[in-house]
LUMPAKOL-359355 format. One record per residue (C-alpha): z, x, y; residue number from 1; residue in three letters. Coordinates in pm, whole numbers, plus 50000, padded with zeros to 5 digits. Each point is the difference from the previous one (the first is absolute). Example, Ala and Ser with C-alpha at 12.3 -4.5 7.8 and 13.67 -1.06 7.14 Angstrom:
<recs>
<Z=50780&X=51230&Y=49550&k=1&r=ALA>
<Z=49934&X=50137&Y=50344&k=2&r=SER>
</recs>
This chain:
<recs>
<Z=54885&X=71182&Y=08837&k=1&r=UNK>
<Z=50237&X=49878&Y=50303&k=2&r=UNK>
<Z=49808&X=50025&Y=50319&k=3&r=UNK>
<Z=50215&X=50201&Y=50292&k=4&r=UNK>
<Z=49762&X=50068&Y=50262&k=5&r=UNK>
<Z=49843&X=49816&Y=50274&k=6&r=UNK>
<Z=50264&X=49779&Y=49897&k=7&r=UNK>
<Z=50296&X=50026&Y=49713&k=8&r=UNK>
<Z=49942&X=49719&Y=49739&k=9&r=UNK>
<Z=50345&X=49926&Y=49877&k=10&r=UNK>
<Z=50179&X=49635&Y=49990&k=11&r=UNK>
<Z=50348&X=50006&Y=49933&k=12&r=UNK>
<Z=50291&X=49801&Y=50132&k=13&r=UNK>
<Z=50339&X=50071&Y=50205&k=14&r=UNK>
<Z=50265&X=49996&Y=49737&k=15&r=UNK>
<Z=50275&X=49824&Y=50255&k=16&r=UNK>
<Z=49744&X=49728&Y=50161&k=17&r=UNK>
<Z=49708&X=49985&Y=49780&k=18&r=UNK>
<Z=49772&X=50023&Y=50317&k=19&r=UNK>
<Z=49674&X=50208&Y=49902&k=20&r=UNK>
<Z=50051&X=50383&Y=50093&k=21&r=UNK>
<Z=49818&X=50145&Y=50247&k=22&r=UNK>
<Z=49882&X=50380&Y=49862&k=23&r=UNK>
<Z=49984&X=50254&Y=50235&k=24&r=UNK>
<Z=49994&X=50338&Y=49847&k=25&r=UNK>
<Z=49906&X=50150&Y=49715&k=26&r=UNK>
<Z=50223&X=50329&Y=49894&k=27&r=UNK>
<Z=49938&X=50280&Y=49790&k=28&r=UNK>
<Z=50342&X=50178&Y=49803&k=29&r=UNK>
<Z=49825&X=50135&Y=49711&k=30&r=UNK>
<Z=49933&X=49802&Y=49682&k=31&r=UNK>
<Z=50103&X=49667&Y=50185&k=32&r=UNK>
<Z=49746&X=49919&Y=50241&k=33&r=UNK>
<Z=50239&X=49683&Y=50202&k=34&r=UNK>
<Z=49947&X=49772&Y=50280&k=35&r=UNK>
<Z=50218&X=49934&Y=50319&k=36&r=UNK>
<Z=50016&X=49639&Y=50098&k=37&r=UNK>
<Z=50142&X=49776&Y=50184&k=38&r=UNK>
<Z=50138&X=49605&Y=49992&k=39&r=UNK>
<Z=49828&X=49821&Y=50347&k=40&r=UNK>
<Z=50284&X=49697&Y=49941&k=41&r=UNK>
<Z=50324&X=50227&Y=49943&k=42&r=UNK>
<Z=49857&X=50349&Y=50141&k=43&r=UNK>
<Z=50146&X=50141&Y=49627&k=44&r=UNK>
<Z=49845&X=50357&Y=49975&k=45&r=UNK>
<Z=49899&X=50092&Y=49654&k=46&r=UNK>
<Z=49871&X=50278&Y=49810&k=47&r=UNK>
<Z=49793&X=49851&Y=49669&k=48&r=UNK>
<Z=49796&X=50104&Y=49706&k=49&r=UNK>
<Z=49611&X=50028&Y=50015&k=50&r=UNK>
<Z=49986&X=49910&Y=49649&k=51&r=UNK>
<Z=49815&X=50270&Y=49810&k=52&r=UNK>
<Z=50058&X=50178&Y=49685&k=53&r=UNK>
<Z=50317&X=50005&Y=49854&k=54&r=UNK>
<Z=50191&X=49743&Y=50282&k=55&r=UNK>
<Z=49643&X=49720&Y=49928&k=56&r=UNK>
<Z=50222&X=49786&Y=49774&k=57&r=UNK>
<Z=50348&X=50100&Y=50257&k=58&r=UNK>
<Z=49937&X=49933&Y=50335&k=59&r=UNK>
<Z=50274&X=50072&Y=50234&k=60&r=UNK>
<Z=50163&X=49930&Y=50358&k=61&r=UNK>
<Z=50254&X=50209&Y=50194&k=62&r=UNK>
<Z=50220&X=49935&Y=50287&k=63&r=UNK>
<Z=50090&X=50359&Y=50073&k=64&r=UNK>
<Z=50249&X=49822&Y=50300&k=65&r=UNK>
<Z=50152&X=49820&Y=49747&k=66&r=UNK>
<Z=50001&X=50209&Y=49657&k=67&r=UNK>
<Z=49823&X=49673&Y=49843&k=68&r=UNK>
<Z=49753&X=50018&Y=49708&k=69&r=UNK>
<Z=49848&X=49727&Y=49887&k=70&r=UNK>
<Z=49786&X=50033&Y=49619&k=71&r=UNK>
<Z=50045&X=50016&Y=49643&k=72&r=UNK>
<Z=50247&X=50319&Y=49847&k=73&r=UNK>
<Z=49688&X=50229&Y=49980&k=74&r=UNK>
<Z=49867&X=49883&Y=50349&k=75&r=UNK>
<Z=50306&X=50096&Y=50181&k=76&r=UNK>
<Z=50007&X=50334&Y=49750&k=77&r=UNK>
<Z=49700&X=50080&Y=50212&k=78&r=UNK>
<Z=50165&X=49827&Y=50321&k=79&r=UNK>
<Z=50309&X=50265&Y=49973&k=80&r=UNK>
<Z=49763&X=50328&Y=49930&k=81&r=UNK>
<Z=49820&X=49884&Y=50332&k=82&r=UNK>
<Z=50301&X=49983&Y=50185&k=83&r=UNK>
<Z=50154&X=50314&Y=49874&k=84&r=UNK>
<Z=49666&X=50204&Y=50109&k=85&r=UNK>
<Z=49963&X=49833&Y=50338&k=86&r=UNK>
<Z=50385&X=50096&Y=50079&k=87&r=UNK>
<Z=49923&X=50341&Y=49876&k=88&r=UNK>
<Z=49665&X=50131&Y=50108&k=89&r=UNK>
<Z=49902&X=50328&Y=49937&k=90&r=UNK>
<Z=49950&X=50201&Y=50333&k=91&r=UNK>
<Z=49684&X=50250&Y=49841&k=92&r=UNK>
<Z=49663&X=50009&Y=50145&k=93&r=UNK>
<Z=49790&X=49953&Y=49702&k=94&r=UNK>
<Z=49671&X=50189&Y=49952&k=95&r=UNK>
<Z=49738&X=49733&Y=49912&k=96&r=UNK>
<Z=49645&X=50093&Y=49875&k=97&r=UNK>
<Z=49793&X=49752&Y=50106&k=98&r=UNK>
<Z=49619&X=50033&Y=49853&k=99&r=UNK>
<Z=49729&X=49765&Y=50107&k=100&r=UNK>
<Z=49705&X=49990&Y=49742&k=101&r=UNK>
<Z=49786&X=49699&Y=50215&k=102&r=UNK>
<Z=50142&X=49806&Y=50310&k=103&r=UNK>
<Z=50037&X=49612&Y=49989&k=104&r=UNK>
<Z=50157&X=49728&Y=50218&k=105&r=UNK>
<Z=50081&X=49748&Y=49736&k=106&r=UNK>
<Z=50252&X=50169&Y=49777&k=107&r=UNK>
<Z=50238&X=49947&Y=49715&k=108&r=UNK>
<Z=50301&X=50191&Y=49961&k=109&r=UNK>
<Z=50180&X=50104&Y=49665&k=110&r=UNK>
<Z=50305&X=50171&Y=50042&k=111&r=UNK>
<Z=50129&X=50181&Y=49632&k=112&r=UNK>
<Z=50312&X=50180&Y=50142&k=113&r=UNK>
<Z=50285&X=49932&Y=49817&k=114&r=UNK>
<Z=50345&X=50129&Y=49821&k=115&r=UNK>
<Z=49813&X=50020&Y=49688&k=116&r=UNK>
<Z=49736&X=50206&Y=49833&k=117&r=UNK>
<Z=49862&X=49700&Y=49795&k=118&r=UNK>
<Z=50037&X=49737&Y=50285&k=119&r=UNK>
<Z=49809&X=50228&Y=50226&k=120&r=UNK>
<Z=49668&X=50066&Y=49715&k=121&r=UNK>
<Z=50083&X=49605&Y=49927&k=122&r=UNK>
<Z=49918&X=49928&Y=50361&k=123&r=UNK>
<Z=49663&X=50266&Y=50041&k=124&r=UNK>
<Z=49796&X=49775&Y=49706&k=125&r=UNK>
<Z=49966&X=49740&Y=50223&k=126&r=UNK>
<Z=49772&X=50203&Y=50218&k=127&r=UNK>
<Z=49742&X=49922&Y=49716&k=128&r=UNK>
<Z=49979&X=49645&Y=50036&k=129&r=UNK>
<Z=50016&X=50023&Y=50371&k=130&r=UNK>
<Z=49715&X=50225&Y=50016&k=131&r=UNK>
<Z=49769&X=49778&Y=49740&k=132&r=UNK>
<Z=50094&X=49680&Y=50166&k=133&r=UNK>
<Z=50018&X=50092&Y=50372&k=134&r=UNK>
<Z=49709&X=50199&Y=50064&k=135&r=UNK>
<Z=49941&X=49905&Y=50353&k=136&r=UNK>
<Z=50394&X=50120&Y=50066&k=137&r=UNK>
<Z=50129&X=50351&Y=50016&k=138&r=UNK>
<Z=50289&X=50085&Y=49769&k=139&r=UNK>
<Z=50267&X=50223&Y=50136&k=140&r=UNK>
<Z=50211&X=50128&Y=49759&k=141&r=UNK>
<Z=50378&X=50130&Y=50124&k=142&r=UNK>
<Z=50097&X=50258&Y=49687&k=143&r=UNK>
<Z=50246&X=50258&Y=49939&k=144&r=UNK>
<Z=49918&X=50324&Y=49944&k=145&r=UNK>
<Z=49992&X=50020&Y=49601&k=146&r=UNK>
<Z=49750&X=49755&Y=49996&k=147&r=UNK>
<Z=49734&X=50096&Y=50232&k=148&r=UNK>
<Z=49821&X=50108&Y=49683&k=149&r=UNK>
<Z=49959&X=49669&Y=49859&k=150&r=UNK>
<Z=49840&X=49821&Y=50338&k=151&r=UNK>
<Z=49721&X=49867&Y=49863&k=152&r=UNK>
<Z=49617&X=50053&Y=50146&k=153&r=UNK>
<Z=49930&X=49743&Y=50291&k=154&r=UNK>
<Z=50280&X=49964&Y=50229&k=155&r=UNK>
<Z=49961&X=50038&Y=50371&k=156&r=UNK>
<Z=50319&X=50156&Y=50018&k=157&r=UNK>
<Z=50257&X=50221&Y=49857&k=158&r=UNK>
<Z=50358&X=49996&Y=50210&k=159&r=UNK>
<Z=50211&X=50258&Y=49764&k=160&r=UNK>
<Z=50399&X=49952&Y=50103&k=161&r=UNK>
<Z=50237&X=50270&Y=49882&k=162&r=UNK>
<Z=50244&X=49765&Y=49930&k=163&r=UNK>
<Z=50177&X=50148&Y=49674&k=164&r=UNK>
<Z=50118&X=49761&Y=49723&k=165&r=UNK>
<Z=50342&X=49995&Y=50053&k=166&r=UNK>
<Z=49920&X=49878&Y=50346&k=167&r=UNK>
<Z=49801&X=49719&Y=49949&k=168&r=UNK>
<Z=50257&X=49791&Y=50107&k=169&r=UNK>
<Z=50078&X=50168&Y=50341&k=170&r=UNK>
<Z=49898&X=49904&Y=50317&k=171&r=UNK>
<Z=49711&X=50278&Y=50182&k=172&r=UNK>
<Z=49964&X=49888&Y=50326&k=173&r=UNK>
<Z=49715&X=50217&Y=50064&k=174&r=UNK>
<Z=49811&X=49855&Y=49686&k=175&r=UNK>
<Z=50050&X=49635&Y=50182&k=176&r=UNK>
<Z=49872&X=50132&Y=50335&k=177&r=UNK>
<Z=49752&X=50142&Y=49840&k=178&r=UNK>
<Z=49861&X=49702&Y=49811&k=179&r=UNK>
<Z=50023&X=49784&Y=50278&k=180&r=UNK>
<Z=49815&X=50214&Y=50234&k=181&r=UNK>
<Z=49692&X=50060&Y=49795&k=182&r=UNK>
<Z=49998&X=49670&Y=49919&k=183&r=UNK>
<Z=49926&X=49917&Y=50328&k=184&r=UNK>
<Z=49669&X=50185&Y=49937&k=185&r=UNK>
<Z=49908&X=49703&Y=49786&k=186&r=UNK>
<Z=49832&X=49619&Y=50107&k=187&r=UNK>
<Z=50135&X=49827&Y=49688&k=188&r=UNK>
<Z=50293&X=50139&Y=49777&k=189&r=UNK>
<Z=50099&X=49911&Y=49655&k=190&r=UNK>
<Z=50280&X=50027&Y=49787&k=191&r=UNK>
<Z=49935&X=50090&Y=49635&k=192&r=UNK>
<Z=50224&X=49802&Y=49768&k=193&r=UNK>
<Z=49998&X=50320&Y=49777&k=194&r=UNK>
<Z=50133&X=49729&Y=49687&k=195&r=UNK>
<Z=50240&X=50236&Y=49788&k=196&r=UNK>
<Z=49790&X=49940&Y=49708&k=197&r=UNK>
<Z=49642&X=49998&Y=50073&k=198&r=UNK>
<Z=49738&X=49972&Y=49758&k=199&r=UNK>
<Z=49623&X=50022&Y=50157&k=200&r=UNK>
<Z=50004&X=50374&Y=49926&k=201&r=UNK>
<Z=49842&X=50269&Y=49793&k=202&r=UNK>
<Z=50250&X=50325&Y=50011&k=203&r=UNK>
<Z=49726&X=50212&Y=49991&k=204&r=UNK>
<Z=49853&X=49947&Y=50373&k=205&r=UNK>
<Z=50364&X=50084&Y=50067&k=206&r=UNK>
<Z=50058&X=50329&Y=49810&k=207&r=UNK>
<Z=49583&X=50103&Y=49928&k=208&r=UNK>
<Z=50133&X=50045&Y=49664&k=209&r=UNK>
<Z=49781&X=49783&Y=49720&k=210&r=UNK>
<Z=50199&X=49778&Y=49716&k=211&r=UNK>
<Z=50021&X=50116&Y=49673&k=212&r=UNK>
<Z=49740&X=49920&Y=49743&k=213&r=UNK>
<Z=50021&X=49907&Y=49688&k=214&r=UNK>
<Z=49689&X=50115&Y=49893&k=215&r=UNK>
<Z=50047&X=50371&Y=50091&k=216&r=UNK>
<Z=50313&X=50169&Y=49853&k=217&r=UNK>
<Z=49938&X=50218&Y=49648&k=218&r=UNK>
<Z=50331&X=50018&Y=50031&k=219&r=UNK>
<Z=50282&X=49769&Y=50115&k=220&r=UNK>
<Z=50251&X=50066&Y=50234&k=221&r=UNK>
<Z=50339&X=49846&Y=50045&k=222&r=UNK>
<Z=50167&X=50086&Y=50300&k=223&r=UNK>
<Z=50369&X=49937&Y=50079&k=224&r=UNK>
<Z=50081&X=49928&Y=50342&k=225&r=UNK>
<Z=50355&X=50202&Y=50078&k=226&r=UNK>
<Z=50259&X=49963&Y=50331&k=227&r=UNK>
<Z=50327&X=50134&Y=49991&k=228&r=UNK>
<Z=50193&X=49745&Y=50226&k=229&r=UNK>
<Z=49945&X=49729&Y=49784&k=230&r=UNK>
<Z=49991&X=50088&Y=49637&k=231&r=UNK>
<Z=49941&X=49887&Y=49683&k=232&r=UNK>
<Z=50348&X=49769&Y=49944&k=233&r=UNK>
<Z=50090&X=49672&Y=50260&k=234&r=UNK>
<Z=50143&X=50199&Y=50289&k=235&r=UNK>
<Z=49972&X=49665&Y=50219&k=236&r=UNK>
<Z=50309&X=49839&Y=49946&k=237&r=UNK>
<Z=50350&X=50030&Y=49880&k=238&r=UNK>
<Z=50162&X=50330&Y=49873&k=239&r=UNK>
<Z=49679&X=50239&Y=49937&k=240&r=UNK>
<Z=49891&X=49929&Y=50353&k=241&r=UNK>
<Z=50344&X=50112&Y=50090&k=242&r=UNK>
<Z=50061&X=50291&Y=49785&k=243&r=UNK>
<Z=49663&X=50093&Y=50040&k=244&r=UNK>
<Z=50042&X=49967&Y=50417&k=245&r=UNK>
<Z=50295&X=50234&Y=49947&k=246&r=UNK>
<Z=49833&X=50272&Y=49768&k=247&r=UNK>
<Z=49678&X=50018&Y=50226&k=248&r=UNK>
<Z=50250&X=50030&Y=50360&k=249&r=UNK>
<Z=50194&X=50240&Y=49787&k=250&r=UNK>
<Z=49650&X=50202&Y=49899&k=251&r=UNK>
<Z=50154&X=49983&Y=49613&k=252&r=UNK>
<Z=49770&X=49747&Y=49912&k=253&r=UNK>
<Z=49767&X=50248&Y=49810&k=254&r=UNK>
<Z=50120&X=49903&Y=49650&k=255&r=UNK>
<Z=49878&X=49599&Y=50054&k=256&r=UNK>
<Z=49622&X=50178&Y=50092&k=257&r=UNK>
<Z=50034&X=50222&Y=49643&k=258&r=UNK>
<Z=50050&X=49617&Y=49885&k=259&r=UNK>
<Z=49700&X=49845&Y=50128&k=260&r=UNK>
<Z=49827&X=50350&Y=49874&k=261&r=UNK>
<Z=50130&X=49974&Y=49689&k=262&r=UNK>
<Z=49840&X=49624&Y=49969&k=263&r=UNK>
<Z=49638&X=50087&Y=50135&k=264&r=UNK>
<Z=50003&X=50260&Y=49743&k=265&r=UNK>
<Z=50126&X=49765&Y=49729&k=266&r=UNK>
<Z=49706&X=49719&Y=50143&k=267&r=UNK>
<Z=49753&X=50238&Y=50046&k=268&r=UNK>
<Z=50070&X=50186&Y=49645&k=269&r=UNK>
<Z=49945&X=49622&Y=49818&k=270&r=UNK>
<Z=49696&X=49935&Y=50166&k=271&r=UNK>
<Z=49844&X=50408&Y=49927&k=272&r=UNK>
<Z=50071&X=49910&Y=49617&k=273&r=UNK>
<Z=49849&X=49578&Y=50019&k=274&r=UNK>
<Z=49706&X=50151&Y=50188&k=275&r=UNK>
<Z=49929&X=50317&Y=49903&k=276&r=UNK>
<Z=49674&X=50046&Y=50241&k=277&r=UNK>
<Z=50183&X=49961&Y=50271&k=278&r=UNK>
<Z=50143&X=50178&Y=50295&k=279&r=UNK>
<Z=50298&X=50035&Y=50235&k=280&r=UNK>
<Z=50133&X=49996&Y=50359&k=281&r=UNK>
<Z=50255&X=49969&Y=50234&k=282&r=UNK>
<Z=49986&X=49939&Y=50355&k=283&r=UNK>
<Z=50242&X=49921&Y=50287&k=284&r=UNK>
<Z=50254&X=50135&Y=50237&k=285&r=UNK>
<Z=50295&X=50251&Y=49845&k=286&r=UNK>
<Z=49945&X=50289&Y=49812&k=287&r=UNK>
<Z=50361&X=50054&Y=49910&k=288&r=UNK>
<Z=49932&X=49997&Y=49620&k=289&r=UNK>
<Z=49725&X=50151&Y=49746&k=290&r=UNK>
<Z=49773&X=49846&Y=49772&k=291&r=UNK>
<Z=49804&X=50174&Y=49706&k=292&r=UNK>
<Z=49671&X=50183&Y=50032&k=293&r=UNK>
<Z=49844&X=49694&Y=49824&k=294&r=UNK>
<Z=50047&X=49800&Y=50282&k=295&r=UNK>
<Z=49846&X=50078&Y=50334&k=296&r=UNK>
<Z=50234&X=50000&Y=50273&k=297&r=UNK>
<Z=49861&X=49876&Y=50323&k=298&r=UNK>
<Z=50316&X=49941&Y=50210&k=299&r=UNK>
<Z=50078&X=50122&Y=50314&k=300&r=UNK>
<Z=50330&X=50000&Y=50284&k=301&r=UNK>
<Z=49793&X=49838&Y=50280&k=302&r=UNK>
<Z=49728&X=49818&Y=49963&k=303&r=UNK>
<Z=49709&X=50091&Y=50295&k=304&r=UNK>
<Z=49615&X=49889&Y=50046&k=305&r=UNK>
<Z=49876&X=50291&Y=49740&k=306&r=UNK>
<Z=50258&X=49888&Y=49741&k=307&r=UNK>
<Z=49982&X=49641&Y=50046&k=308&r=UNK>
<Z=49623&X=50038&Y=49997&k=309&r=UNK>
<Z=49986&X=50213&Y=49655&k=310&r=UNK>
<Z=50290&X=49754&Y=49824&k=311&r=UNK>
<Z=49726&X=49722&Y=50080&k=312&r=UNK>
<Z=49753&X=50137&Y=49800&k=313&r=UNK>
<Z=50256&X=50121&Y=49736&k=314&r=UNK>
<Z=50064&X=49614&Y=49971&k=315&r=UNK>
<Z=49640&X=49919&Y=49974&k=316&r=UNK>
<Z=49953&X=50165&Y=49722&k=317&r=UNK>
<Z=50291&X=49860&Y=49813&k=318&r=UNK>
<Z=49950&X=49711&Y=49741&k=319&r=UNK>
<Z=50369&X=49903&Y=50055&k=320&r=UNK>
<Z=50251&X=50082&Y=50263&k=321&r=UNK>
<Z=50385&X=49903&Y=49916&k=322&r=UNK>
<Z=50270&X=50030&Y=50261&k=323&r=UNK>
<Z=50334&X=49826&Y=50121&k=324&r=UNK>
<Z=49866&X=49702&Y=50267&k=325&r=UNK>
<Z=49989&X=50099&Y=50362&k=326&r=UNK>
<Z=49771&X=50168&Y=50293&k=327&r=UNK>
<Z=49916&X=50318&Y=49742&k=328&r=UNK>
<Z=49819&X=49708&Y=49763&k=329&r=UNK>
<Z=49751&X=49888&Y=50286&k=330&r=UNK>
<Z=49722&X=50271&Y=49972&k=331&r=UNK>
<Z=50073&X=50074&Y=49658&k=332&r=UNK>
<Z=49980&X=49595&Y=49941&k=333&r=UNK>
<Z=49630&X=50010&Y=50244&k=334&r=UNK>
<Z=49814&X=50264&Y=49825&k=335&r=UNK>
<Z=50128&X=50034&Y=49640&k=336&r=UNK>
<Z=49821&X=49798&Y=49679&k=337&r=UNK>
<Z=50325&X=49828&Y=49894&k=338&r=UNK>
<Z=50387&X=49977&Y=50151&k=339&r=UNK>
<Z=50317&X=49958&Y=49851&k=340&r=UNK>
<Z=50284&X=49911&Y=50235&k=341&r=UNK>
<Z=50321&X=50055&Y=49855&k=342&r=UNK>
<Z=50231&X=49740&Y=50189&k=343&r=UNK>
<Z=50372&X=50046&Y=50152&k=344&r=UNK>
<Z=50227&X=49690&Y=49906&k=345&r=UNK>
<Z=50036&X=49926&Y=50362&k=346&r=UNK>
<Z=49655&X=50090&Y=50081&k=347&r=UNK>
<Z=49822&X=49657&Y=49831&k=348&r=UNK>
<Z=49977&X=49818&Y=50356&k=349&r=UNK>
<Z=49801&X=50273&Y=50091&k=350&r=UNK>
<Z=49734&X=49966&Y=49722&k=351&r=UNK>
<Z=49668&X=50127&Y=50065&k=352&r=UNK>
<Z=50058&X=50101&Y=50296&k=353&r=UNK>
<Z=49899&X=50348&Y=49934&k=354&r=UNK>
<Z=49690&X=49976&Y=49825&k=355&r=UNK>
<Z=49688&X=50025&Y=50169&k=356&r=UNK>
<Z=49791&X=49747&Y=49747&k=357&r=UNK>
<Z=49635&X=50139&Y=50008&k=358&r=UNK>
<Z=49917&X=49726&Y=49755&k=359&r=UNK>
<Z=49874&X=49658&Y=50056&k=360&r=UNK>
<Z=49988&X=49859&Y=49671&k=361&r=UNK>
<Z=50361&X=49848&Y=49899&k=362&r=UNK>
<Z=49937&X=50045&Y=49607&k=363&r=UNK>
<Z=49919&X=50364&Y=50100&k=364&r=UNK>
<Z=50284&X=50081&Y=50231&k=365&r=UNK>
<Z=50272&X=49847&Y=49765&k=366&r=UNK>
<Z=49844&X=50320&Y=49786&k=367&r=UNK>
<Z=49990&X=50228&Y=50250&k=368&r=UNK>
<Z=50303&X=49947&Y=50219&k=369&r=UNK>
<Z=50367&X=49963&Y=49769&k=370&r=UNK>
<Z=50329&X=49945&Y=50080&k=371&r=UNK>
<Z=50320&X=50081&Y=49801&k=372&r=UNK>
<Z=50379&X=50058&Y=50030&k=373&r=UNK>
<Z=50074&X=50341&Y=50132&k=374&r=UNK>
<Z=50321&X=49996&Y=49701&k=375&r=UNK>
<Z=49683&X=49933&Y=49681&k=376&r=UNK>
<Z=50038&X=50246&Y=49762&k=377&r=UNK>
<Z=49793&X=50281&Y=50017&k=378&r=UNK>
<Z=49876&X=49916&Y=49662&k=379&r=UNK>
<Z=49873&X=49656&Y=50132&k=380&r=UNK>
<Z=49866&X=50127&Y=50286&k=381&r=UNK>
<Z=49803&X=50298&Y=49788&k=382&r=UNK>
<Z=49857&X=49709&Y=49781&k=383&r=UNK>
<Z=49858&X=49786&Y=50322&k=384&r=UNK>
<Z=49871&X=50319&Y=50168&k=385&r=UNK>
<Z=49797&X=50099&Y=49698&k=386&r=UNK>
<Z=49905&X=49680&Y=49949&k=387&r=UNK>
<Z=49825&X=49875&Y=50317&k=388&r=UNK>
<Z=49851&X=50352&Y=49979&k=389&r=UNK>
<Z=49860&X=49969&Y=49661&k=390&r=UNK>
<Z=49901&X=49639&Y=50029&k=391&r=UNK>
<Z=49856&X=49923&Y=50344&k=392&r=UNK>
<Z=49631&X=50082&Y=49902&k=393&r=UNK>
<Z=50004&X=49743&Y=49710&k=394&r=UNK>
<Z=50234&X=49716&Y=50206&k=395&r=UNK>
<Z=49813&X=50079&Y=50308&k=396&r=UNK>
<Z=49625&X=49941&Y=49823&k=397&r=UNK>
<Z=50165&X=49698&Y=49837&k=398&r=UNK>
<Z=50056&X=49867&Y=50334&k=399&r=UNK>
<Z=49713&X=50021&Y=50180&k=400&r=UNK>
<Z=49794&X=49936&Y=49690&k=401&r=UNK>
<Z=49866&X=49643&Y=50128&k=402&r=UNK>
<Z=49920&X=50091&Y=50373&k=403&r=UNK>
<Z=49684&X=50005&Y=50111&k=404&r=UNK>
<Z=49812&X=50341&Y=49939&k=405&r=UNK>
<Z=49763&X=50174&Y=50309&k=406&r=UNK>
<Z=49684&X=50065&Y=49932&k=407&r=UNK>
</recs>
């Protein structure tokens, strides 16, 4: 946690002198929460990075006078998006529902707006580990709309911005007002670091949706996890992303979705005939294409709280859950028995970072949680599906075989 109120806890240095910065302000533009400082030697005025979720490990400083950046290529990634939204702030009174559950003085804040769905849930787990560690503190949690649902139990308050997606990059003046007056409200103030990856939390106090159990299901259920702007071949780089950028602008790019049908079918066929007590789904955004009566078909053209709610427990209940990585494999990943993420080529920097591990036991995650090349052959991926379904009970009592029993 970074400490902002009586008095902001930030050291840093001026970039021309290397005289300690004075900070002065601290500024609210959306996802970046920044501070305004200033150089006592020089009188250099800079704008700089509280260093929080995903700037911790690129901090930045800004001479707006000067069009100077100063931090690594990703910092001043961040540095420019800043800039851009500050030069272009967008004019509209926000409504903001603000909903106090219990009033406190000392309070943390953890703000999970951002330009992306999976950043945004990313950021909202860390209100678990705030509100088991920091009991005497009251959690305030800044969310957008789609993810009211998921505030867990707890908080003292709910601040829900109706800051859409595709601007949570833009600059709301009336969101920073509004911060920074209610936080005068406060005695002590506190900056959640909201990490980008957190892992103190159990998805369920999030969605009220329990895990699935192995012990339960007379039947299994294997559930592919289906988006249509990102399919089932490596769209990320070279000429597919291009031709497939064209098709989709063009709205022609209906025959590449048959495709990806075609291969859940082929997948999902292979795994009905290697285990024949099984069942099968599909969930996820698009419902461009058909699938077979055989397999249930739970996707929809906008997800909402009902939907998101129901596709939860749909994932529950599934043994395995296989999907392309990205956002759509978080809940899937949090509440299913077993995940396999099929991985873009350009994608492997990115590894795990869209799996919600609800395991703690290493031996028992590398069963659980698999990674493999989005371009394996549908046979090979058919034989590791039906084999970490078929074989987990007898691996998984193998492994825990010489741990101490309860009584």
């Amino acid at each position: 946690m970074i400490k902002i109120k009586p008095e902001i806890e930030h050291n840093s240095n001026c970039p021309y002198c290397q005289t300690h910065l004075q900070p002065i302000k601290v500024n609210w533009q959306g996802m970046y929460t920044y501070i305004k400082s200033q150089c006592p030697c020089c009188n250099a005025q800079l704008l700089e990075s509280l260093e929080i979720s995903h700037v911790i490990d690129h901090p930045y400083q800004i001479d707006v006078s000067k069009g100077q950046i100063w931090g690594d290529k990703t910092a001043q990634d961040h540095a420019q998006h800043l800039l851009k939204a500050l030069e272009n702030p967008i004019p509209e009174q926000l409504n903001i529902d603000k909903e106090i559950f219990k009033s406190y003085k000392q309070v943390i804040l953890l703000n999970c707006i951002d330009f992306w769905y999976g950043h945004c849930l990313l950021k909202l787990l860390n209100a678990q580990r705030h509100l088991d560690s920091h009991p005497s503190y009251g959690l305030v949690v800044i969310i957008p709309p789609f993810l009211r649902w998921m505030v867990p139990d707890g908080v003292a308050e709910v601040w829900t911005v109706p800051i859409p997606l595709k601007h949570g990059l833009s600059y709301y003046p009336s969101f920073s007002e509004f911060v920074s007056e209610e936080l005068k409200l406060f005695d002590e103030v506190y900056v959640s670091k909201a990490h980008s990856h957190p892992s103190q939390f159990d998805v369920t106090r999030f969605t009220q949706v329990p895990k699935h159990r192995f012990d339960q299901d007379k039947e299994i259920q294997i559930t592919y996890i289906w988006r249509e702007d990102r399919l089932w071949f490596d769209n990320e780089s070279g000429w597919t992303s291009f031709i497939f950028r064209v098709l989709k602008k063009l709205k022609i790019h209906k025959p590449i979705v048959m495709l990806q049908n075609w291969r859940v079918r082929q997948l999902l066929s292979q795994l009905r005939t290697s285990i024949p007590f099984s069942k099968f789904a599909v969930a996820g955004l698009g419902k461009q294409t058909k699938f077979p009566s055989w397999i249930e078909d739970f996707r929809v053209d906008k997800f909402d709280e009902k939907s998101e709610r129901g596709l939860c427990k749909l994932y529950s209940e599934s043994r395995l859950v296989i999907g392309r990585h990205g956002s759509n494999m978080l809940l899937p990943s949090g509440h299913a028995g077993m995940t396999l993420d099929l991985m873009p080529d350009g994608r492997w920097n990115n590894f795990a970072q869209d799996i919600l591990y609800q395991e703690t036991d290493p031996r028992i995650a590398s069963l659980r949680y698999r990674y493999i090349p989005l371009h394996t052959n549908i046979n090979c991926i058919a034989s590791i599906a039906s084999k970490m379904v078929l074989r987990y009970s007898h691996l998984h009592k193998q492994m825990i075989a010489d741990k101490p029993q309860k009584n």
